[in-house]
C-alpha positions, 0 to 999 in steps of 0.5 A, spaced: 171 152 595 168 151 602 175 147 603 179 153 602 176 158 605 176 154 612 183 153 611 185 160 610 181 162 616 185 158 621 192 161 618 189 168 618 189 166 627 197 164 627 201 169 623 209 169 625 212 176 629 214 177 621 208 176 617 205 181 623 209 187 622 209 186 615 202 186 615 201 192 620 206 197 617 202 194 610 195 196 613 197 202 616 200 204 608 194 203 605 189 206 610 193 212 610 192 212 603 185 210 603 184 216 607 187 221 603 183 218 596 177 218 600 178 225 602 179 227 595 174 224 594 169 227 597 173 234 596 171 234 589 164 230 589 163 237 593 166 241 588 161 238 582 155 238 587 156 245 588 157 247 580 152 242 579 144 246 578 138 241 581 134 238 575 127 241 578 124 238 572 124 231 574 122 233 582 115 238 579 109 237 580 105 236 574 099 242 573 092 239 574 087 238 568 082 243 569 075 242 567 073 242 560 068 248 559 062 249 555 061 255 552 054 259 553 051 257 545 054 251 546 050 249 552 046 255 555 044 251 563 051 247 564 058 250 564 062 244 565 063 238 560 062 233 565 056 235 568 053 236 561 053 228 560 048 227 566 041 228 566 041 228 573 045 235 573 038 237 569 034 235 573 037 239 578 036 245 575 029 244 574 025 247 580 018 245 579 015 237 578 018 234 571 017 228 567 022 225 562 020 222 555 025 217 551 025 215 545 030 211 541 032 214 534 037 210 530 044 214 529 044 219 523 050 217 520 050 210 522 042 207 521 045 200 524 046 203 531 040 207 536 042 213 539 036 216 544 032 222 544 030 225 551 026 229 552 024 233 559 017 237 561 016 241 565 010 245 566 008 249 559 017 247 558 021 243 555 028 240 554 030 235 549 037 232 549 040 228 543 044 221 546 049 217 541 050 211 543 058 210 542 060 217 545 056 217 552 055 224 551 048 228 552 048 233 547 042 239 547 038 240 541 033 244 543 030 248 549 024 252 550 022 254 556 016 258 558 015 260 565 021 261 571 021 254 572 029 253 571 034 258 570 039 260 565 047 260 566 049 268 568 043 266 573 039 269 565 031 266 566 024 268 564 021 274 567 027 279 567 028 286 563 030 287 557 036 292 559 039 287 565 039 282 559 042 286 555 047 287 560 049 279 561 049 277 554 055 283 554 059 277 558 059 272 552 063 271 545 056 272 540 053 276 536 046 281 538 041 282 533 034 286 537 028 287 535 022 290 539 020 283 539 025 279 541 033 279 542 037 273 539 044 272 541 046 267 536 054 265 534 059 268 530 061 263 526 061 256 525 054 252 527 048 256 527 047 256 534 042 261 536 038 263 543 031 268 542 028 272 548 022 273 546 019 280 550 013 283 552 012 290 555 020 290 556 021 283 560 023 277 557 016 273 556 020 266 553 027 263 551 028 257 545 034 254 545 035 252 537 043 247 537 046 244 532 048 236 532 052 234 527 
């Protein structure tokens, strides 16, 4: 192969008179040609284009996943799933000195495996958080709290009157049962889930958290 290409080289060097003029009018033919089929061409590749919609789902950007969100029985400190999983994000609501308890539990539904209670204590507070080993969740259980030492979401704490509770529990999806005692927002259906405002001389003198683990 390497030998016929040389060879066909050094003819294309020495052409006659009559072979040139062949090859001329020849080339000038087909690039004559070759031009006219290539404006075509692109005469009709400018038609298609034209009729032709751009495929915008292949070129769009995909939205961002927003943050999980927790409802307000399902936990009444943290909003975010996320920061929900993390005892840090407790602890920087706290806003006095605090100690934490752990105490391994084996799991309810499977008595070979050990989940973990923790328990935070704050003052005459407390908050206990249950911790399944196989999810890596941190999921409240109960919760009460006795002094302003940490607030609630909706900025709801220890201390306010009974009228602006009132007004705040009016942005959350649950129910409202008020007595001269105590006001309970608990949940309209599903778990029984359940907040208590205890009050005194028309403040709230106490909060306990009541959740539900499965």
């Amino acid at each position: 192969m390497f030998q016929f290409l040389l060879n066909s080289s050094r003819c294309t060097y020495r052409p006659s008179a009559r072979l040139f003029l062949l090859l001329f009018l020849f080339s000038s033919f087909s690039g004559a040609c070759s031009t006219d089929v290539a404006d075509k061409a692109k005469v009709e590749f400018r038609e298609l284009r034209s009729e032709t919609k751009p495929d915008t789902l292949k070129t769009r950007k995909a939205p961002a996943k927003a943050a999980m969100q927790i409802d307000f029985l399902g936990n009444p400190f943290l909003a975010d799933y996320n920061q929900s999983r993390s005892l840090d994000a407790y602890f920087a609501r706290i806003n006095s000195d605090f100690t934490l308890e752990a105490e391994p539990i084996p799991n309810i539904h499977k008595a070979d495996i050990t989940d973990t209670i923790y328990i935070i204590r704050f003052g005459s507070s407390m908050i206990e958080l249950y911790a399944p080993s196989l999810t890596g969740d941190l999921l409240l259980q109960v919760a009460d709290i006795q002094g302003n030492g940490i607030v609630l979401r909706n900025n709801m704490k220890v201390g306010m009157s009974q009228p602006e509770l009132m007004n705040k529990l009016k942005n959350f999806d649950v129910r409202i049962l008020q007595t001269n005692a105590e006001i309970v927002a608990t949940s309209t259906e599903g778990a029984p889930i359940a907040i208590r405002f205890a009050l005194k001389n028309g403040k709230v003198s106490r909060i306990r958290y009541e959740g539900y683990i499965d």
